[in-house]
PQR file with spaces between the fields and no chain letter, atoms N, CA, C, O and H, PARSE charges and radii, in Angstrom:
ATOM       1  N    UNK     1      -0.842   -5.167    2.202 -0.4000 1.5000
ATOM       2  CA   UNK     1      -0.622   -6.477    2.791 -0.0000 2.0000
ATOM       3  C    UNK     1       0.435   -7.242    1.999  0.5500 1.7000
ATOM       4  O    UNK     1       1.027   -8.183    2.529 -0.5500 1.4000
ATOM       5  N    UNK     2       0.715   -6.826    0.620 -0.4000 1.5000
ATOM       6  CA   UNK     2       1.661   -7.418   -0.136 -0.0000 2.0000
ATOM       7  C    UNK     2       3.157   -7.433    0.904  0.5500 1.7000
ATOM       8  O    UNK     2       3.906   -8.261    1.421 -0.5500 1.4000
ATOM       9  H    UNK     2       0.234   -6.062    0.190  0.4000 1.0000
ATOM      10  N    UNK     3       2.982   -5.755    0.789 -0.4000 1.5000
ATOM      11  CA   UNK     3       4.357   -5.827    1.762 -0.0000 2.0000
ATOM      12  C    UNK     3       5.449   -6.476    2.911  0.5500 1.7000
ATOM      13  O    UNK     3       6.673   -6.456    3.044 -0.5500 1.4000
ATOM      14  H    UNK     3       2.374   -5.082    0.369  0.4000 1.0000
ATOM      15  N    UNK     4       3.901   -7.266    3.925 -0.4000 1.5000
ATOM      16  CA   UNK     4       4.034   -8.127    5.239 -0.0000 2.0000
ATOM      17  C    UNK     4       4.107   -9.146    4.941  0.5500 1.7000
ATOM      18  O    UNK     4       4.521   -9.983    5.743 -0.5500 1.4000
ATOM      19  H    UNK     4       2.907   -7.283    3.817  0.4000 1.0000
ATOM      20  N    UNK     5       3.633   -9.579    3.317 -0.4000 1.5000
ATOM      21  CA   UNK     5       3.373  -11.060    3.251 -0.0000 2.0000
ATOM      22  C    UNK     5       4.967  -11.161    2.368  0.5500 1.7000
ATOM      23  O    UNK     5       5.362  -12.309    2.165 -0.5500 1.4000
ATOM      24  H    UNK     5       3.296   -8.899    2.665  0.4000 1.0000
ATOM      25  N    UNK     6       5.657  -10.264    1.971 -0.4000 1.5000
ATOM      26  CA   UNK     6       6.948  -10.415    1.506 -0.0000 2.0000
ATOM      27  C    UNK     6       7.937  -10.632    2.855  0.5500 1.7000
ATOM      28  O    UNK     6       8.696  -11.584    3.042 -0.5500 1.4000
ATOM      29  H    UNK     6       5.336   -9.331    2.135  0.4000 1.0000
ATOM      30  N    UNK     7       7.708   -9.465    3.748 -0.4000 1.5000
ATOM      31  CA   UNK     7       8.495   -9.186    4.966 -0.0000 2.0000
ATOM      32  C    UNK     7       8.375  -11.061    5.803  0.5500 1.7000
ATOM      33  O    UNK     7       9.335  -11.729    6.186 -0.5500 1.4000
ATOM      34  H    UNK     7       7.092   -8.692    3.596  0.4000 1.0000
ATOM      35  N    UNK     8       7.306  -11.343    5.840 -0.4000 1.5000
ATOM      36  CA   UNK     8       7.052  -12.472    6.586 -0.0000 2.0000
ATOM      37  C    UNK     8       7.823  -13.387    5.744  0.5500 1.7000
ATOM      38  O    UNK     8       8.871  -13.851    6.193 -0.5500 1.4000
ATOM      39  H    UNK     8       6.526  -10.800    5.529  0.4000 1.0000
ATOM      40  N    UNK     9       7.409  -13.703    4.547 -0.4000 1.5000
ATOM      41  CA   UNK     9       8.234  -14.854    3.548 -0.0000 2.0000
ATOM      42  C    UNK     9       9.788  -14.893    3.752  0.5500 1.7000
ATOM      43  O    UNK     9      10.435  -15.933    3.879 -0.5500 1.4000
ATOM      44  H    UNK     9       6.557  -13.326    4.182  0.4000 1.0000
ATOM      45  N    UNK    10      10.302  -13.625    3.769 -0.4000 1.5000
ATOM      46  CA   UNK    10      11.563  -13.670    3.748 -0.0000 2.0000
ATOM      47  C    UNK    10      12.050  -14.268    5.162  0.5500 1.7000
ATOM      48  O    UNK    10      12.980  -15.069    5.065 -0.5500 1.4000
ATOM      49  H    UNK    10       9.778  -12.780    3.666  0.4000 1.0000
ATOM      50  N    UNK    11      11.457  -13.946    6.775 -0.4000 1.5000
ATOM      51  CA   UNK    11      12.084  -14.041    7.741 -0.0000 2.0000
ATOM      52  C    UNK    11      11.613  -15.796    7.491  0.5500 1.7000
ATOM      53  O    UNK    11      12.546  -16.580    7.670 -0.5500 1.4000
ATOM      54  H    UNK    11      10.701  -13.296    6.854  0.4000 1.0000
ATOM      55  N    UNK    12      10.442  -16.337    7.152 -0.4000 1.5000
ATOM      56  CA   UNK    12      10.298  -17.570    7.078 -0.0000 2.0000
ATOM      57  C    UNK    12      11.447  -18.741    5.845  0.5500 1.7000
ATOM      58  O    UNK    12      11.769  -19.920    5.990 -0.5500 1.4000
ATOM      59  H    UNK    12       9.685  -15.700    7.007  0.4000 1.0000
ATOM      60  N    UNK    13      11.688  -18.027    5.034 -0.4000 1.5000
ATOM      61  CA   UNK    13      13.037  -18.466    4.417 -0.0000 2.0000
ATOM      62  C    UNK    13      14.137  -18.998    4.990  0.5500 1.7000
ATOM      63  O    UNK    13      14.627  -20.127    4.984 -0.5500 1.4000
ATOM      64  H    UNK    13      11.427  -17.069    4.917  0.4000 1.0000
ATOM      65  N    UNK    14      14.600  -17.385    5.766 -0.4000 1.5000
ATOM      66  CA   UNK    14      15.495  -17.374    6.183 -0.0000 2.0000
ATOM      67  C    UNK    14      15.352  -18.870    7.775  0.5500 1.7000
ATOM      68  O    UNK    14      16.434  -19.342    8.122 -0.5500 1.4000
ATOM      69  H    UNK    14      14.202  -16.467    5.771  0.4000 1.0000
ATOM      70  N    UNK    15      14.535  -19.208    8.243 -0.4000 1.5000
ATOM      71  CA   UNK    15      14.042  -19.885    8.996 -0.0000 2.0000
ATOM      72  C    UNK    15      14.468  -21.500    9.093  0.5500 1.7000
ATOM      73  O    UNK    15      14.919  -22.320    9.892 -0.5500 1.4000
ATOM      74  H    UNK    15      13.655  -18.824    7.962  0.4000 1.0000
ATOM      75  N    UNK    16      13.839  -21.326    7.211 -0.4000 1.5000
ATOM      76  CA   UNK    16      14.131  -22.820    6.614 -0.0000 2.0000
ATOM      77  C    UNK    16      12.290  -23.636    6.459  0.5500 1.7000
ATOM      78  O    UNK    16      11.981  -24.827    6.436 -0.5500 1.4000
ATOM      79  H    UNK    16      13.473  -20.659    6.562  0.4000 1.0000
ATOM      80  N    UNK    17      11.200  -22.089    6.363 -0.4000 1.5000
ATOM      81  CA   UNK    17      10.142  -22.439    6.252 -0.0000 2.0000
ATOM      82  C    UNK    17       9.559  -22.544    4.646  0.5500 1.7000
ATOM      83  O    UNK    17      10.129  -22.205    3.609 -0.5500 1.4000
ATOM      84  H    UNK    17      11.451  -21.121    6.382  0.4000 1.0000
ATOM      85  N    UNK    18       8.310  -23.097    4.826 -0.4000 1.5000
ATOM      86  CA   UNK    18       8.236  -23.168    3.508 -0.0000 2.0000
ATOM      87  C    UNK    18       7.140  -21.221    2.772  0.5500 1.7000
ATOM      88  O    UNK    18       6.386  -20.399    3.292 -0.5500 1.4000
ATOM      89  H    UNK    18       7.847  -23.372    5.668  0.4000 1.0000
ATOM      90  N    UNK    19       7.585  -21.369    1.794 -0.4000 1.5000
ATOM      91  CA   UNK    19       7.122  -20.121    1.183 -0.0000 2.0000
ATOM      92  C    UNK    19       5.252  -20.092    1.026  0.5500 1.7000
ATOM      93  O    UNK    19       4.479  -20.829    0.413 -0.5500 1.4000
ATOM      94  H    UNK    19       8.197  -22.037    1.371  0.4000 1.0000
ATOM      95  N    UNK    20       5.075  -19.095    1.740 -0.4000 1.5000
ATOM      96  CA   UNK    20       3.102  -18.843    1.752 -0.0000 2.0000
ATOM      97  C    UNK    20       2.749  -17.604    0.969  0.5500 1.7000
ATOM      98  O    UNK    20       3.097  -16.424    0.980 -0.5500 1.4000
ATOM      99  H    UNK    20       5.703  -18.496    2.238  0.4000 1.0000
ATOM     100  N    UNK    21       1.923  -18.352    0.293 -0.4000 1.5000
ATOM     101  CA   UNK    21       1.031  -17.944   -1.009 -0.0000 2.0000
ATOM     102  C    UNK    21       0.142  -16.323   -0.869  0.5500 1.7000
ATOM     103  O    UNK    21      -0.143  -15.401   -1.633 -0.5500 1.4000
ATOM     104  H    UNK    21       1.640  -19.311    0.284  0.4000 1.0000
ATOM     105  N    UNK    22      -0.058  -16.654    0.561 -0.4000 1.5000
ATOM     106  CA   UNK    22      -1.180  -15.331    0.902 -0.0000 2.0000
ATOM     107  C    UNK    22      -1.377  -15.505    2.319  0.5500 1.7000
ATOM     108  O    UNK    22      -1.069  -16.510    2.961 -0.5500 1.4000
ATOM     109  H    UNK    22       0.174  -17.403    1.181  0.4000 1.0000
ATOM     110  N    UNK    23      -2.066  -14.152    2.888 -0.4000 1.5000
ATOM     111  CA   UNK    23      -1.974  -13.904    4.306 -0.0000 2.0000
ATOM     112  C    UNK    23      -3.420  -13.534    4.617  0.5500 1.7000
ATOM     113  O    UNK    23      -3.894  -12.548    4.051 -0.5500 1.4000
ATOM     114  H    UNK    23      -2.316  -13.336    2.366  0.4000 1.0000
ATOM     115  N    UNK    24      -4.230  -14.307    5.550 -0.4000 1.5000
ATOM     116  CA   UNK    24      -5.597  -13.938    5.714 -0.0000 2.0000
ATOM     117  C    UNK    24      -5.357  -13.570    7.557  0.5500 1.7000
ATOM     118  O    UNK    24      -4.491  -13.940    8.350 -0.5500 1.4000
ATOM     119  H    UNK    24      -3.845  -15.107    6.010  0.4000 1.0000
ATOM     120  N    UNK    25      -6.337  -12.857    7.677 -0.4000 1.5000
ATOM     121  CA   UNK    25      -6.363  -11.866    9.122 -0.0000 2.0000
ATOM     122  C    UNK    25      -6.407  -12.447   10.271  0.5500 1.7000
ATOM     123  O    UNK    25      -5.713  -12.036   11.202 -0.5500 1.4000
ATOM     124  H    UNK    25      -7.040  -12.557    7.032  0.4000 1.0000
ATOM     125  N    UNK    26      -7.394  -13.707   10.417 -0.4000 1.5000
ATOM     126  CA   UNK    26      -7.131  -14.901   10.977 -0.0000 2.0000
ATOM     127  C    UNK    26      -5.785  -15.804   11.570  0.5500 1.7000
ATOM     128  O    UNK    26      -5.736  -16.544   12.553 -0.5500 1.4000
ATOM     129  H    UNK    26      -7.957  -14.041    9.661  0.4000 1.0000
ATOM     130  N    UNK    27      -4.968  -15.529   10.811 -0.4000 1.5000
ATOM     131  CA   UNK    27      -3.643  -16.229   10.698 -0.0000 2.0000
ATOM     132  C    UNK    27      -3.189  -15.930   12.315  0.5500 1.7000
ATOM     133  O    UNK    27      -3.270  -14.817   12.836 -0.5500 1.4000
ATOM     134  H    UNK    27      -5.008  -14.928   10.013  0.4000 1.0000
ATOM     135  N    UNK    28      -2.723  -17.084   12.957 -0.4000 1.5000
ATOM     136  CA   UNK    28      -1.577  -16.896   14.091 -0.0000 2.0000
ATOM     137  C    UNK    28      -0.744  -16.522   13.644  0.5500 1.7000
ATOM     138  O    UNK    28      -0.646  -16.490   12.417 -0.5500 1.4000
ATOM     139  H    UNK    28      -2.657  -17.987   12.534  0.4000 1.0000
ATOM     140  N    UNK    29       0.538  -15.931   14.745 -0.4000 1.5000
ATOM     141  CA   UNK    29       1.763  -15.631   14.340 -0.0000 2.0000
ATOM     142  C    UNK    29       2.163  -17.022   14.602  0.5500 1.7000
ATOM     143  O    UNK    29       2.819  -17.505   13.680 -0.5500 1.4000
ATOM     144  H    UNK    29       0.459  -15.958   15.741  0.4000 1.0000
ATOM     145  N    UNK    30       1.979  -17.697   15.472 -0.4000 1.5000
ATOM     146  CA   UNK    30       2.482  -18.717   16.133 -0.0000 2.0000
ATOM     147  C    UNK    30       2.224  -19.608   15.787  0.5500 1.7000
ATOM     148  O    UNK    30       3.002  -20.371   15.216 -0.5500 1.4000
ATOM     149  H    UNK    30       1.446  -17.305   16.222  0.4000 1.0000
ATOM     150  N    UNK    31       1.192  -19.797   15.983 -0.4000 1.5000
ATOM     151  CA   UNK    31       0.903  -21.628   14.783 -0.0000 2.0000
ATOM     152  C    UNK    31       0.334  -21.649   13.983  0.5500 1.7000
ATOM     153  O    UNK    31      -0.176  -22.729   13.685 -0.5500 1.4000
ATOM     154  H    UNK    31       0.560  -19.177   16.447  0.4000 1.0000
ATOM     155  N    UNK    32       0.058  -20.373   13.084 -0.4000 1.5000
ATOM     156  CA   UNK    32       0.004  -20.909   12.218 -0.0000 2.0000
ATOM     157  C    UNK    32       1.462  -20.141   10.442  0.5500 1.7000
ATOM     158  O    UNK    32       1.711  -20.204    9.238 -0.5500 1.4000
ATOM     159  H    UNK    32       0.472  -19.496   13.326  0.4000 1.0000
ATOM     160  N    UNK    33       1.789  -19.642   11.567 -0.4000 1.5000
ATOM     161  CA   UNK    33       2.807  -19.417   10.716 -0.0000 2.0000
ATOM     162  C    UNK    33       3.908  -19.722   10.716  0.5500 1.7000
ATOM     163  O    UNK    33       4.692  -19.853    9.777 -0.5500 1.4000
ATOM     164  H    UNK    33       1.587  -19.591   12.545  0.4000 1.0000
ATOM     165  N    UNK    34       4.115  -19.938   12.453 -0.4000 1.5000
ATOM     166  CA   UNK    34       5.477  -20.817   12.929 -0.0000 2.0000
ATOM     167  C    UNK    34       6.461  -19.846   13.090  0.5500 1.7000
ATOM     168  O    UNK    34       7.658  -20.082   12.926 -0.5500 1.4000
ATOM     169  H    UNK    34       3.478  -19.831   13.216  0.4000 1.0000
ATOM     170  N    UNK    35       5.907  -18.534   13.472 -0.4000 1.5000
ATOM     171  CA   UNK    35       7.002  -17.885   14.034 -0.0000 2.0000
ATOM     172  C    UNK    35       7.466  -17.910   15.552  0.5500 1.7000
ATOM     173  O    UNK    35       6.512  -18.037   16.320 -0.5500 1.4000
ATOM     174  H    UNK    35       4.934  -18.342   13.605  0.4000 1.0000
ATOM     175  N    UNK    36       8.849  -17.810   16.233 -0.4000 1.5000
ATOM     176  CA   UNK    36       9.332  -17.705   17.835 -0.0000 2.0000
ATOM     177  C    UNK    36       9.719  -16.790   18.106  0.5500 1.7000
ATOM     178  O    UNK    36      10.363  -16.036   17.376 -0.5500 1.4000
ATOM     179  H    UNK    36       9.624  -17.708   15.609  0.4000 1.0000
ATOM     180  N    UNK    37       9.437  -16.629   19.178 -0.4000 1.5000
ATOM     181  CA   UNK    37       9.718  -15.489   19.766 -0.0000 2.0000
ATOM     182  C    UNK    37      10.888  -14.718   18.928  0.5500 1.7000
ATOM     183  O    UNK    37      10.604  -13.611   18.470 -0.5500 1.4000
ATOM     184  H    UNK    37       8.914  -17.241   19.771  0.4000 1.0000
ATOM     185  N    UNK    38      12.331  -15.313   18.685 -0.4000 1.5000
ATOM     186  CA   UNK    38      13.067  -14.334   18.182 -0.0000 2.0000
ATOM     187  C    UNK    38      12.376  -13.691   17.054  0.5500 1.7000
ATOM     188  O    UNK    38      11.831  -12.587   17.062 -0.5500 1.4000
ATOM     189  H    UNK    38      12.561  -16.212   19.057  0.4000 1.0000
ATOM     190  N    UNK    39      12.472  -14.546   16.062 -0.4000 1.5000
ATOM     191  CA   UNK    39      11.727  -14.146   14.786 -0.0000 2.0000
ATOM     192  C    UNK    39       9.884  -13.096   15.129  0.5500 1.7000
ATOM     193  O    UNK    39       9.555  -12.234   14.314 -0.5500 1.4000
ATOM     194  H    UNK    39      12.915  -15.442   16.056  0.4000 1.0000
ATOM     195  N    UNK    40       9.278  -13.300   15.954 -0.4000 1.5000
ATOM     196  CA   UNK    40       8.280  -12.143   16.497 -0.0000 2.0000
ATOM     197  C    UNK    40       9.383  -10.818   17.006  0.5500 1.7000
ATOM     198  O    UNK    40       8.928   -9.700   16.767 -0.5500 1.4000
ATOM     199  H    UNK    40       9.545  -14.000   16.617  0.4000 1.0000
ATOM     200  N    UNK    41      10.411  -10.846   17.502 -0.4000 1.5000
ATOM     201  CA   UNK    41      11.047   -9.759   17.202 -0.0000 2.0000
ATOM     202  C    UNK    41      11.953   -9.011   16.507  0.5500 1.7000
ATOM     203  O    UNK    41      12.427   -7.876   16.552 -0.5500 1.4000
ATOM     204  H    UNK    41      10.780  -11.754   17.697  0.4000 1.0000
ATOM     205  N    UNK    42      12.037   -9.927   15.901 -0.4000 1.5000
ATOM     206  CA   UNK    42      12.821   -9.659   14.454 -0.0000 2.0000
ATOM     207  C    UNK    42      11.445   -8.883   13.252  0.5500 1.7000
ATOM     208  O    UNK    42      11.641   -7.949   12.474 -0.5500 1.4000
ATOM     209  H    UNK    42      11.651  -10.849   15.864  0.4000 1.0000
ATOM     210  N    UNK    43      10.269   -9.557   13.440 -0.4000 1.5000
ATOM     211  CA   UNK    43       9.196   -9.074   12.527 -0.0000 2.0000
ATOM     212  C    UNK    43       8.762   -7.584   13.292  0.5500 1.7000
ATOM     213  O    UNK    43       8.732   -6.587   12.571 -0.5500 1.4000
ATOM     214  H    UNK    43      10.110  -10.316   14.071  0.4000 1.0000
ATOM     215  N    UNK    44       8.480   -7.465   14.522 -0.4000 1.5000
ATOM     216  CA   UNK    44       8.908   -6.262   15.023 -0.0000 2.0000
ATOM     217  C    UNK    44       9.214   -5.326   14.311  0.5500 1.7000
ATOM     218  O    UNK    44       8.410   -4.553   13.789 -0.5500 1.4000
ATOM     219  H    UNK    44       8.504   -8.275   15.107  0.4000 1.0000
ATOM     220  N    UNK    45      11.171   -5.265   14.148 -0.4000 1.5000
ATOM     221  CA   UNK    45      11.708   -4.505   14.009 -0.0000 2.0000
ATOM     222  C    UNK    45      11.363   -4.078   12.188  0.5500 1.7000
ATOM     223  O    UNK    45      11.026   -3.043   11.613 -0.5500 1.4000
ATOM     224  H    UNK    45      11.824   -5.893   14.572  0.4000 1.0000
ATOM     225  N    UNK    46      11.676   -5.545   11.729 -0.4000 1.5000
ATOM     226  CA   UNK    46      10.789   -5.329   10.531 -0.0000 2.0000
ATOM     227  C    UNK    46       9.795   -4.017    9.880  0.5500 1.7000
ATOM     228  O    UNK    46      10.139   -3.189    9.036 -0.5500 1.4000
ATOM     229  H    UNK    46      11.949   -6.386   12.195  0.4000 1.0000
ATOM     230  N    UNK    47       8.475   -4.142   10.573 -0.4000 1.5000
ATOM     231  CA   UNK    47       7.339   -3.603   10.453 -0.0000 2.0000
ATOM     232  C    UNK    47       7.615   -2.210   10.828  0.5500 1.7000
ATOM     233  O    UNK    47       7.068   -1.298   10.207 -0.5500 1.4000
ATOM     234  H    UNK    47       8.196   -4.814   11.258  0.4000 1.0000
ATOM     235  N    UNK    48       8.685   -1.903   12.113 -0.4000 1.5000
ATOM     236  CA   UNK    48       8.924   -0.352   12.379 -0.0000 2.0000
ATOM     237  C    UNK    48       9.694    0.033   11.402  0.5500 1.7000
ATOM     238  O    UNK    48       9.653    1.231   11.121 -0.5500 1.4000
ATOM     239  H    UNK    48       9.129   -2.643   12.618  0.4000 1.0000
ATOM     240  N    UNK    49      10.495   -0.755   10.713 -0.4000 1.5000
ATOM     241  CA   UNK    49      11.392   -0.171    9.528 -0.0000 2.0000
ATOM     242  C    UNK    49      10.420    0.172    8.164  0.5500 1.7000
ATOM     243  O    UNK    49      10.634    1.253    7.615 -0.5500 1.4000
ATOM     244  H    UNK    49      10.528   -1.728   10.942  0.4000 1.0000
ATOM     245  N    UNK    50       9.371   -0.702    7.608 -0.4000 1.5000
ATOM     246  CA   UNK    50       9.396   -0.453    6.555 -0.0000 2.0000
ATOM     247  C    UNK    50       7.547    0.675    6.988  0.5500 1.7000
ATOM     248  O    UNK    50       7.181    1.533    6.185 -0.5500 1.4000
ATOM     249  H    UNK    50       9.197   -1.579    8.054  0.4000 1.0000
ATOM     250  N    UNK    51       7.072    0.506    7.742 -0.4000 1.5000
ATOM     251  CA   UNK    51       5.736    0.867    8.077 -0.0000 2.0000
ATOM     252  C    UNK    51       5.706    1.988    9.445  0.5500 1.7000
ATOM     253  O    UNK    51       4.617    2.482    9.739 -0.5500 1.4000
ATOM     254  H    UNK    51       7.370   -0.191    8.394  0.4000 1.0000
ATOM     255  N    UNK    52       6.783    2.307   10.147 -0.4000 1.5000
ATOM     256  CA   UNK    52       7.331    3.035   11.477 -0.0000 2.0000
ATOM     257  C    UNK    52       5.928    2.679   12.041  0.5500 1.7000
ATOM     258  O    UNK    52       4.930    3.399   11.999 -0.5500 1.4000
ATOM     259  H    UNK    52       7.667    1.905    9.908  0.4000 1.0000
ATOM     260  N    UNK    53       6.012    1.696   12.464 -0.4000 1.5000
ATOM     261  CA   UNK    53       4.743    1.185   13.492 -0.0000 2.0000
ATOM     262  C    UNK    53       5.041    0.324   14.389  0.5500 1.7000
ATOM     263  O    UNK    53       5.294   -0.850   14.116 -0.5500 1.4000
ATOM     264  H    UNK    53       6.822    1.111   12.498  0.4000 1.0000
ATOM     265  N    UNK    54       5.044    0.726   15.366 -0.4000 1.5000
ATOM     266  CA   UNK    54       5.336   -0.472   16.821 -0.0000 2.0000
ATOM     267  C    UNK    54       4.422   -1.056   17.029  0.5500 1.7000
ATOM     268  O    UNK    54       3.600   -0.529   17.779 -0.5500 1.4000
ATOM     269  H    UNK    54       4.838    1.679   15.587  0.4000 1.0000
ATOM     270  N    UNK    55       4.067   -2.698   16.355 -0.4000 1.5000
ATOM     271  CA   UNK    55       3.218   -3.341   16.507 -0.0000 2.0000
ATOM     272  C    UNK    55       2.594   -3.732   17.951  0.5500 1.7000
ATOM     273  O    UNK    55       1.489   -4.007   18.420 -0.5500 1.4000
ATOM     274  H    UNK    55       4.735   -3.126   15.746  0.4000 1.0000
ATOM     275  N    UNK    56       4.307   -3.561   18.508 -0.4000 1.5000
ATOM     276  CA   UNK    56       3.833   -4.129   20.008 -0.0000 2.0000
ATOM     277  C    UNK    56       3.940   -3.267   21.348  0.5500 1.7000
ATOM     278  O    UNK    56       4.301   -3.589   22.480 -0.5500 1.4000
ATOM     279  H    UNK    56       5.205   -3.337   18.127  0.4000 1.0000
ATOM     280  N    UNK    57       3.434   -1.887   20.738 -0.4000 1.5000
ATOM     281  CA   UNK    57       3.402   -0.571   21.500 -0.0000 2.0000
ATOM     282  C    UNK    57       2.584   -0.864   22.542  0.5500 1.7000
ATOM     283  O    UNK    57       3.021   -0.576   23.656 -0.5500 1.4000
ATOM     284  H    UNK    57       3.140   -1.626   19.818  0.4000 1.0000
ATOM     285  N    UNK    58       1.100   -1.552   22.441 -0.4000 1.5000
ATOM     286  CA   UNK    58       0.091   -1.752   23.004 -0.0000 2.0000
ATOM     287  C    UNK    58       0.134   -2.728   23.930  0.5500 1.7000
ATOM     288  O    UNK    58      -0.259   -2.469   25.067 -0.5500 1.4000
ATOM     289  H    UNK    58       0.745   -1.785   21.535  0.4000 1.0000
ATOM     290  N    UNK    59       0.665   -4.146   23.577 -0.4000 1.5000
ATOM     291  CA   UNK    59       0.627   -5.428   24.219 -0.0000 2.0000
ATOM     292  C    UNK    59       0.877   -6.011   23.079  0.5500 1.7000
ATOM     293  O    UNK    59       1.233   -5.565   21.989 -0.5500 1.4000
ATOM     294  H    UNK    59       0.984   -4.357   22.653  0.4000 1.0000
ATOM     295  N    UNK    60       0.599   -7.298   23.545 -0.4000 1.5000
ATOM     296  CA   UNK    60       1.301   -8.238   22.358 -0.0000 2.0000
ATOM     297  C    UNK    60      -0.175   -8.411   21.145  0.5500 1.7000
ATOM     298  O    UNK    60      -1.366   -8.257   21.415 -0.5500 1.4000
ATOM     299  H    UNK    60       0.310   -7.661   24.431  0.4000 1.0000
ATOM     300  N    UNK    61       0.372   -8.727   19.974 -0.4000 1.5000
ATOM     301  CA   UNK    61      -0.509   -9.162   18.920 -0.0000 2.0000
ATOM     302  C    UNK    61      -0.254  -10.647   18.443  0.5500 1.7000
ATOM     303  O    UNK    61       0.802  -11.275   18.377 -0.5500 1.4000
ATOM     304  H    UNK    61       1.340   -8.852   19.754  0.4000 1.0000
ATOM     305  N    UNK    62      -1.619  -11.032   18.114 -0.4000 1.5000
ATOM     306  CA   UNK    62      -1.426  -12.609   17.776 -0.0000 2.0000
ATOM     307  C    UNK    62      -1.726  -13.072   16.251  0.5500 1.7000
ATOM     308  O    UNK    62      -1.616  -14.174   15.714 -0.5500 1.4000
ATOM     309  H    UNK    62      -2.477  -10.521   18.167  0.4000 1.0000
ATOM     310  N    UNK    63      -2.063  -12.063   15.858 -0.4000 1.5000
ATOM     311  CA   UNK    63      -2.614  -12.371   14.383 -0.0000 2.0000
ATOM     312  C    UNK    63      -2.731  -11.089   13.728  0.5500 1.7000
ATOM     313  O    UNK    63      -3.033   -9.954   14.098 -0.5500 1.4000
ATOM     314  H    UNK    63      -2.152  -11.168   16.295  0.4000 1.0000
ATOM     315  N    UNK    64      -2.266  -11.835   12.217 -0.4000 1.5000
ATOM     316  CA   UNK    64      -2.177  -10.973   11.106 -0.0000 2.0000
ATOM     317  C    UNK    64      -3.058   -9.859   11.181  0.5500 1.7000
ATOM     318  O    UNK    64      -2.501   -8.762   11.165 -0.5500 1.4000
ATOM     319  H    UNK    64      -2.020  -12.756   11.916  0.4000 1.0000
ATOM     320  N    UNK    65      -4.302   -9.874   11.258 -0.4000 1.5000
ATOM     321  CA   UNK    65      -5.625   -8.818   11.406 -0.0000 2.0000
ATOM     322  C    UNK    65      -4.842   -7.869   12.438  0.5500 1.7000
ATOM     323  O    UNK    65      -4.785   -6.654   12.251 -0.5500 1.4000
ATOM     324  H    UNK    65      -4.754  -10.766   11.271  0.4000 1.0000
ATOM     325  N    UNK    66      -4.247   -8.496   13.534 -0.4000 1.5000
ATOM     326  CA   UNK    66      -4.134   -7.147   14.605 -0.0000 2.0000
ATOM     327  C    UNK    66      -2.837   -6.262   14.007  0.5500 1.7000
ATOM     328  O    UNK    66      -2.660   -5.080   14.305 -0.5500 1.4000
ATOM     329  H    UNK    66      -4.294   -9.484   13.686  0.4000 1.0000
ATOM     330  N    UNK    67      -1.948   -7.042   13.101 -0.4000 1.5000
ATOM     331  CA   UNK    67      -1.053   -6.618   12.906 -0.0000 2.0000
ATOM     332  C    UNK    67      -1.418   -5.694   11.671  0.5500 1.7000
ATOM     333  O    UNK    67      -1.155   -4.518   11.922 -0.5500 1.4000
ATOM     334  H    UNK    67      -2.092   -8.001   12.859  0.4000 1.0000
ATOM     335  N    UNK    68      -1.965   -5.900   10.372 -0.4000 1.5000
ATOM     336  CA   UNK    68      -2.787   -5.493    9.738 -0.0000 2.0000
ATOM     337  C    UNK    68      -3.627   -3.335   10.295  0.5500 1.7000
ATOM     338  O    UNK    68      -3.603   -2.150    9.964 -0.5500 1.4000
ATOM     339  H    UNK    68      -2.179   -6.856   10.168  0.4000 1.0000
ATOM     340  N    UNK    69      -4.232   -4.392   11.355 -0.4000 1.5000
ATOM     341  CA   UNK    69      -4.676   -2.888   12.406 -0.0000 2.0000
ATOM     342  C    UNK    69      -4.262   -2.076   12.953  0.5500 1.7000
ATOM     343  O    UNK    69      -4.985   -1.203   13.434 -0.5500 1.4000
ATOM     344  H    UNK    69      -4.252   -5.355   11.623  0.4000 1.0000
ATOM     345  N    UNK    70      -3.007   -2.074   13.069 -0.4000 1.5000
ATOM     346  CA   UNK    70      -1.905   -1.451   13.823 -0.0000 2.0000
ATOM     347  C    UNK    70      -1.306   -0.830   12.705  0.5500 1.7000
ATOM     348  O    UNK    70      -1.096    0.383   12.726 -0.5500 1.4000
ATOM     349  H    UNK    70      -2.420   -2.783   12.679  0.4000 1.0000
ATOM     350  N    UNK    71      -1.000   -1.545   11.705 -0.4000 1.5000
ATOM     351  CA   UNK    71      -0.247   -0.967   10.297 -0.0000 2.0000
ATOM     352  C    UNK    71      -1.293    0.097   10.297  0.5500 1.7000
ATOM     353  O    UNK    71      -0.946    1.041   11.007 -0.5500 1.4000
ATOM     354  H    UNK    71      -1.171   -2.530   11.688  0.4000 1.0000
ATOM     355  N    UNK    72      -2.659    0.285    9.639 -0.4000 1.5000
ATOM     356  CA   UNK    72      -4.071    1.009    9.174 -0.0000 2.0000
ATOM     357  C    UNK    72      -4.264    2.002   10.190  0.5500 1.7000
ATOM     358  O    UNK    72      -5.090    2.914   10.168 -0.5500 1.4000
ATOM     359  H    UNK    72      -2.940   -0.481    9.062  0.4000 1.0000
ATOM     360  N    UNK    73      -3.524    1.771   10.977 -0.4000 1.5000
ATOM     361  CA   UNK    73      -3.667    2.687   12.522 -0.0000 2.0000
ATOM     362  C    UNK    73      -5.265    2.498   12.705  0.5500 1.7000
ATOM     363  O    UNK    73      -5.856    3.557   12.495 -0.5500 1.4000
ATOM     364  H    UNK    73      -2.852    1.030   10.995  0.4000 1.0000
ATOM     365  N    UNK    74      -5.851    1.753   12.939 -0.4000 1.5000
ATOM     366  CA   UNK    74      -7.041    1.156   13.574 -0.0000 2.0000
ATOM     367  C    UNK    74      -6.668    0.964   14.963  0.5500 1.7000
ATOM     368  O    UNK    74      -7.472    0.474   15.756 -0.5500 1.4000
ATOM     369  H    UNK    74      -5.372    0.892   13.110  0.4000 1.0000
C-alpha cells in the first residue's frame, strides 16, 4: 500500500493537492481524495504500470479497498 499511497501523492501534487499521510480502504477516490476523472485515468494507467493490473477491467472502483483488491487479485 506504500506504493499507491506514493503513486496517489504524486498525481495529487502534481494537482496542486495537499500531501496525505496514509491511505485507509474506506477512502473515496472522489471525495475524499479529490481525484477527476482525468486524474482516475491517469491513476489507471499508473497502477497498470507499476502493479500490471487493470483496476478498471471489471467496472468502475470507488475506493481504495477495491483498488487495494484488485492489486491482491481478490
Amino acid at each position: 500500500m506504500n506504493k499507491l499511497l506514493l503513486i496517489i501523492n504524486e498525481m495529487r501534487e502534481e494537482a496542486g493537492h495537499e500531501y496525505i499521510e496514509s491511505l485507509e480502504a474506506s477512502m473515496d477516490l472522489r471525495e475524499d481524495l479529490t481525484l477527476d476523472s482525468f486524474m482516475l485515468a491517469e491513476l489507471t494507467v499508473r497502477i497498470e504500470d507499476e502493479f500490471d493490473v487493470d483496476i478498471f477491467e471489471d467496472g468502475i472502483v470507488q475506493t481504495i479497498g477495491e483498488i487495494i483488491a484488485k492489486i491482491e487479485g481478490v
